[in-house]
C-alpha positions as a Markdown table, in Angstrom:
| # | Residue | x | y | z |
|---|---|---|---|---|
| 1 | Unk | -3.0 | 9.5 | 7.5 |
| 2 | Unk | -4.9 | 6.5 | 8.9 |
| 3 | Unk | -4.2 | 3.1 | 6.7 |
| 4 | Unk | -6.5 | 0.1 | 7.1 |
| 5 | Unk | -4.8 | -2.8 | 5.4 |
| 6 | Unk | -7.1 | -6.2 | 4.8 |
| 7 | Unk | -5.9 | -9.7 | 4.2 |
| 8 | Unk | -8.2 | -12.7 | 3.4 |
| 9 | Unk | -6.8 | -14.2 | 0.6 |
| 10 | Unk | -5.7 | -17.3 | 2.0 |
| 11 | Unk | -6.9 | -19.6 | 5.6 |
| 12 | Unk | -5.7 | -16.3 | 7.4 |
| 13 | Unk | -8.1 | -13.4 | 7.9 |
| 14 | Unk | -5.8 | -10.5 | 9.3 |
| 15 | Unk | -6.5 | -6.6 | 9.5 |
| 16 | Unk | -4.1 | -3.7 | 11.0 |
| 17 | Unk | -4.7 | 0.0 | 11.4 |
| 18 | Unk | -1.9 | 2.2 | 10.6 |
| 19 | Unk | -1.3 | 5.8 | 11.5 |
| 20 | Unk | 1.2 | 6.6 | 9.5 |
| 21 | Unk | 3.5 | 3.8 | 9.2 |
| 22 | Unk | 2.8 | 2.6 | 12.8 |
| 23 | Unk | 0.8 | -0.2 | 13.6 |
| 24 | Unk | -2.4 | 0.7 | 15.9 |
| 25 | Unk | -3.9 | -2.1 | 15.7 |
| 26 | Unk | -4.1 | -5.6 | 14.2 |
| 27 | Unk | -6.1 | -8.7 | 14.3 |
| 28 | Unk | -4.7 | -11.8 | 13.2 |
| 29 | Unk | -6.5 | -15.7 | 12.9 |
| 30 | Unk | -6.3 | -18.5 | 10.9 |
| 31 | Unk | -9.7 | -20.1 | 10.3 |
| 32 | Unk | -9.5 | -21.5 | 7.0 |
| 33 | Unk | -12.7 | -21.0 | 5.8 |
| 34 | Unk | -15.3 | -18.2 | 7.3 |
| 35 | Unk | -13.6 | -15.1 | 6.0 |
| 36 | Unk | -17.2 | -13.7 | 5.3 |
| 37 | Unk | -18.1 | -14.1 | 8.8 |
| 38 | Unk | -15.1 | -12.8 | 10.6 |
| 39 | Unk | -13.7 | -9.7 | 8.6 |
| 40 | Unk | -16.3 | -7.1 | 9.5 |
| 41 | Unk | -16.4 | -7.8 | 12.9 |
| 42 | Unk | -12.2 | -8.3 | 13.0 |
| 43 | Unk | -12.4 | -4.1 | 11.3 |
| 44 | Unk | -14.9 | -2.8 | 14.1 |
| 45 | Unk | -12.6 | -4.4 | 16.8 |
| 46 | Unk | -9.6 | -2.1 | 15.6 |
| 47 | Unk | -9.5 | 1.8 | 17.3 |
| 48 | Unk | -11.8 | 3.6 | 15.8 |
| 49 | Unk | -13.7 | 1.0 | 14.2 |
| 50 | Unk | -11.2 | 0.8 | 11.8 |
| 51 | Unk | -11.9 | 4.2 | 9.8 |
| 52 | Unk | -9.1 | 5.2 | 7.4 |
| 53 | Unk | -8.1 | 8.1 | 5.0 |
| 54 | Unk | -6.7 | 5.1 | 3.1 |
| 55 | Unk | -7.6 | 0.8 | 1.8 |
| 56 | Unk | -5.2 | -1.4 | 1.0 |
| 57 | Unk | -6.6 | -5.1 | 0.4 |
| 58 | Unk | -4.8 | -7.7 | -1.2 |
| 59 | Unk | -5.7 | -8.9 | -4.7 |
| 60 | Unk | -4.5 | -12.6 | -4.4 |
| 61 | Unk | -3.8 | -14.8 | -5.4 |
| 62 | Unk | -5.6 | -17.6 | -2.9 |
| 63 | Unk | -9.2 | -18.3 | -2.2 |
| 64 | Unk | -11.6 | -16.7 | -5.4 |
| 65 | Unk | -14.4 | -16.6 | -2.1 |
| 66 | Unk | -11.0 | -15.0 | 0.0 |
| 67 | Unk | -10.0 | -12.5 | -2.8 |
| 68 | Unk | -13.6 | -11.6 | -3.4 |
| 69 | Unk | -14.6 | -11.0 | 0.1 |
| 70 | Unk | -11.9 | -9.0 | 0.8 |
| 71 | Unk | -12.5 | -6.8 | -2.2 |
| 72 | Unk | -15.9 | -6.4 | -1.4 |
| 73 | Unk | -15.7 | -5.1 | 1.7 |
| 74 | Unk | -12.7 | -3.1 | 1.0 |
| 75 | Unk | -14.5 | -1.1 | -2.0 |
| 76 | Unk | -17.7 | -1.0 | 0.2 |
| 77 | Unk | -15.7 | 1.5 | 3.2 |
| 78 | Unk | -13.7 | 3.2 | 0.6 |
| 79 | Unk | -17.3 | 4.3 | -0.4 |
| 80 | Unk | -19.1 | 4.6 | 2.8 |
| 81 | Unk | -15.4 | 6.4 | 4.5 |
| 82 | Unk | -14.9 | 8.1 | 1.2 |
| 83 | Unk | -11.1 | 6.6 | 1.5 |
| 84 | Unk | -8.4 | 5.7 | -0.9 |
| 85 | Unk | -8.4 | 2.2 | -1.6 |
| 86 | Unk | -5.5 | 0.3 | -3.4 |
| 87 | Unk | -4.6 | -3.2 | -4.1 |
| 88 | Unk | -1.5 | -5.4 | -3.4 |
| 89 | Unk | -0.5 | -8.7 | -4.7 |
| 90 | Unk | -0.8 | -11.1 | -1.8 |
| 91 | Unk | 2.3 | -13.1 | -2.1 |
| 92 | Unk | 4.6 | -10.2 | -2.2 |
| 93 | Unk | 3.5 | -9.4 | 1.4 |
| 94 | Unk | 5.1 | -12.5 | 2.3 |
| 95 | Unk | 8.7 | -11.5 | 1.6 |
| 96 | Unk | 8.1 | -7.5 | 2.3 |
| 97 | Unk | 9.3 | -7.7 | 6.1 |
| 98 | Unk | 12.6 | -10.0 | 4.7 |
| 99 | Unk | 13.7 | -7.1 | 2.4 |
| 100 | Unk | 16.2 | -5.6 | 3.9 |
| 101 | Unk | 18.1 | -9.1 | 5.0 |
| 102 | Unk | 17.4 | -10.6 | 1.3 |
| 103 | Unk | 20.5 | -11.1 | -0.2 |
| 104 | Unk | 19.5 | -12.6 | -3.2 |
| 105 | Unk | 16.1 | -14.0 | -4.5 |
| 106 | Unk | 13.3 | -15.6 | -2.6 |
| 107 | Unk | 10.7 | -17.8 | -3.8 |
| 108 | Unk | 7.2 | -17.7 | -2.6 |
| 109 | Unk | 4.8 | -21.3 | -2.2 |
| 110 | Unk | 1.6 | -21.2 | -1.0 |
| 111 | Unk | -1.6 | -23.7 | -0.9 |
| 112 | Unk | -3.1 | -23.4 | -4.5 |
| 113 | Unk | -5.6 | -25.5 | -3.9 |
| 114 | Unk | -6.7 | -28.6 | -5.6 |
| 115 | Unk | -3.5 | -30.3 | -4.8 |
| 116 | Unk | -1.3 | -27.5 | -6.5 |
| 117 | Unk | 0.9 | -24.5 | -5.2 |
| 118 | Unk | 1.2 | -21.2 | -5.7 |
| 119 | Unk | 4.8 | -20.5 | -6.8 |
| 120 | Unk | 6.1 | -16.6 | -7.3 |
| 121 | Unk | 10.1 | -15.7 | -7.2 |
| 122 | Unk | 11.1 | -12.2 | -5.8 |
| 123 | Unk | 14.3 | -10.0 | -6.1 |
| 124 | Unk | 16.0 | -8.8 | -3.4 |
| 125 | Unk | 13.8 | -5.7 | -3.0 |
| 126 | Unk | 10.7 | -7.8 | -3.4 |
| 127 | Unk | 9.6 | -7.1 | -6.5 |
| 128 | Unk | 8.0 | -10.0 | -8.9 |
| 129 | Unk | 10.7 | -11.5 | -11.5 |
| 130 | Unk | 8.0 | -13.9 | -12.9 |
| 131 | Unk | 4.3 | -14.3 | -13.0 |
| 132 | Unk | 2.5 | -16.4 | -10.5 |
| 133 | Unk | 2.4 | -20.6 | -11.4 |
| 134 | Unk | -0.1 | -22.9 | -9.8 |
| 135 | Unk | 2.1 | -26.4 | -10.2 |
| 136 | Unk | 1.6 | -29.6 | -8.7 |
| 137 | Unk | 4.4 | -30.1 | -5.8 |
| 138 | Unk | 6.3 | -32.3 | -8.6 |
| 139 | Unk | 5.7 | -29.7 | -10.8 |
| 140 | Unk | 6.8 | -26.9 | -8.5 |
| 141 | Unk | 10.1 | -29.0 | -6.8 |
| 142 | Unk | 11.2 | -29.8 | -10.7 |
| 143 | Unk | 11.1 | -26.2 | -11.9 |
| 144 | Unk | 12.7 | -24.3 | -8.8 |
| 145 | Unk | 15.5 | -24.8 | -7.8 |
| 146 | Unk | 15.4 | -23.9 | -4.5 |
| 147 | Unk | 19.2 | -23.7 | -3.7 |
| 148 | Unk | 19.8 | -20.3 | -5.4 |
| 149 | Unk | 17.2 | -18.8 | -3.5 |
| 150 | Unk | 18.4 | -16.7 | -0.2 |
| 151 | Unk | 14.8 | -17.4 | 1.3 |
| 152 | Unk | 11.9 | -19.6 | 1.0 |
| 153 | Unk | 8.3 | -18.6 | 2.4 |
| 154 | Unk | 4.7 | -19.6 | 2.4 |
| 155 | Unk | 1.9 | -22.4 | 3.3 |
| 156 | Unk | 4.1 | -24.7 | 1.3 |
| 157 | Unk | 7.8 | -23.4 | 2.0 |
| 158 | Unk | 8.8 | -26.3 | 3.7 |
| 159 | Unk | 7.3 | -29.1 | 1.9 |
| 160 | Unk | 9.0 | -27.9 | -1.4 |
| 161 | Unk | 12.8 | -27.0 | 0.8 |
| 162 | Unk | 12.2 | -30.6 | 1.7 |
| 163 | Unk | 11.6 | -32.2 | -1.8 |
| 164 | Unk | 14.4 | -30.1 | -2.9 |
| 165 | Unk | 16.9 | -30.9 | 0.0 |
| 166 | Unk | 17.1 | -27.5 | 1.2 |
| 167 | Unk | 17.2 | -27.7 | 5.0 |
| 168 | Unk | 17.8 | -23.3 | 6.0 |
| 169 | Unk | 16.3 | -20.2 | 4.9 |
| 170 | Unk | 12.9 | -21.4 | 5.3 |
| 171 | Unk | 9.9 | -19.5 | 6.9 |
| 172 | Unk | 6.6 | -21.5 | 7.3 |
| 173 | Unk | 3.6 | -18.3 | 7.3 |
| 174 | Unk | 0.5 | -17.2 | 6.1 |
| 175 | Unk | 0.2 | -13.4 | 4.7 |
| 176 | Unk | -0.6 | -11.1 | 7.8 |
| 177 | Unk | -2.0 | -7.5 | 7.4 |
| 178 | Unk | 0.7 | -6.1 | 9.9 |
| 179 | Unk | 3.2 | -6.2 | 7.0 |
| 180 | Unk | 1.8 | -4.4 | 4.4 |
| 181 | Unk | 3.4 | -1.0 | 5.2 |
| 182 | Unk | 6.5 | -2.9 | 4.3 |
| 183 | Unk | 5.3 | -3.5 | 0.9 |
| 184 | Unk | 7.4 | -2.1 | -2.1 |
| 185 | Unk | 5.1 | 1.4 | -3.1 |
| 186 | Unk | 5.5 | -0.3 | -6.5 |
| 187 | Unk | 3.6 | -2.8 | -6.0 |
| 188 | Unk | 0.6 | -0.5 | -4.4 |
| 189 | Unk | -1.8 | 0.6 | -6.8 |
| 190 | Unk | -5.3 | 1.8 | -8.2 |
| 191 | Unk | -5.9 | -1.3 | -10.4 |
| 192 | Unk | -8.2 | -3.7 | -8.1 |
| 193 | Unk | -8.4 | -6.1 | -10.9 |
| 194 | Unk | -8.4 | -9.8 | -8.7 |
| 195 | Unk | -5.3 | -12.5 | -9.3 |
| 196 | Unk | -6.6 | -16.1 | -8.7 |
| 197 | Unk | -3.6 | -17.7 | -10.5 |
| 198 | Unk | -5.3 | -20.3 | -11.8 |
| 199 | Unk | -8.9 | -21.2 | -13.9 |
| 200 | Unk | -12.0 | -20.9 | -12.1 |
| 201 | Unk | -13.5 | -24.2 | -10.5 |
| 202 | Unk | -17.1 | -23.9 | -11.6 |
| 203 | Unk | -17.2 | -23.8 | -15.8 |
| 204 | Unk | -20.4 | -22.3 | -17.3 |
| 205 | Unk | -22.4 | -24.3 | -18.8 |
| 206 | Unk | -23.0 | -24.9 | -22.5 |
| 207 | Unk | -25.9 | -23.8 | -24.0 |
| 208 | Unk | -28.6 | -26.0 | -24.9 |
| 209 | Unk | -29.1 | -27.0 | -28.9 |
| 210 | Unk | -32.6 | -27.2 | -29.8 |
């Protein structure tokens, strides 16, 4: 079975093409902002165009343009190839290729925008043990302790090791496609629903009393 995997929740825009579980192809670049741009084309430079039996897009959380880009293309081949598609959470690919070495919990922190982070602990098979928190780095450095955790990755891993004095066990990444064969099968699944993790920015407005 041919598995395209799609990851543009964040400044990253990454793709692989799996047969199997091995990795065919794989595009990887971080441009921050463009995702819109860059995805489609990133897809038709895998083999094959990119064609799959089988989606898996991540559902955030990160960038609501990011999360809904992604989506939208993903649910727009599963129609066109007739594929599978499935969503992950986008954090949890950040610890999925540490699983085997975790010995205890990790904590995820990634760029929430707006000044926050995103913050997300894992157990040591990479499952969620708490919702995702968007927290201001104060927030986020006085809520964590970072010293019972066996790793520490994201956007943000070493600014909050470093506001928590924690000098080891920290990886500095952005989610990549290539991993997502490595993801828990728990965490794979039919419900596409997006996670942002926080409020959107724009608020509707109020209507108008006459």
């Amino acid at each position: 079975m041919l598995t395209l995997a799609i990851e543009c929740a964040t400044e990253a825009c990454s793709v692989a093409l799996f047969d199997g579980k091995e990795l065919v192809g794989h595009s990887y670049e971080e441009i921050g902002r463009g995702h819109a741009e860059r995805l489609i084309p990133a897809i038709e430079g895998l083999p094959g165009k990119g064609r799959a039996d089988r989606i898996l897009v991540s559902l955030g959380p990160g960038s609501f343009t990011g999360v809904r880009i992604g989506l939208a293309a993903a649910r727009a081949l599963g129609l066109a190839w007739q594929a599978q598609v499935l969503g992950y959470p986008t954090l949890a690919l950040l610890v999925s290729d540490y699983r085997q070495q975790l010995a205890g919990k990790a904590l995820v922190c990634m760029n929430g925008g707006h000044g926050e982070w995103f913050v997300q602990e894992f157990d040591e098979f990479g499952i969620p043990t708490g919702d995702v928190r968007s927290l201001s780095p104060q927030q986020a450095a006085m809520q964590y302790d970072a010293e019972v955790h066996h790793l520490i990755v994201g956007s943000k891993a070493s600014e909050l090791a470093s506001a928590c004095g924690v000098q080891e066990r920290v990886h500095q990444r952005l989610p990549d496609a290539r991993l997502a064969m490595m993801l828990p099968e728990a965490l794979i699944g039919t419900d596409l629903a997006p996670t942002y993790g926080r409020a959107p920015d724009a608020k509707p407005q109020k209507a108008r009393t006459q």
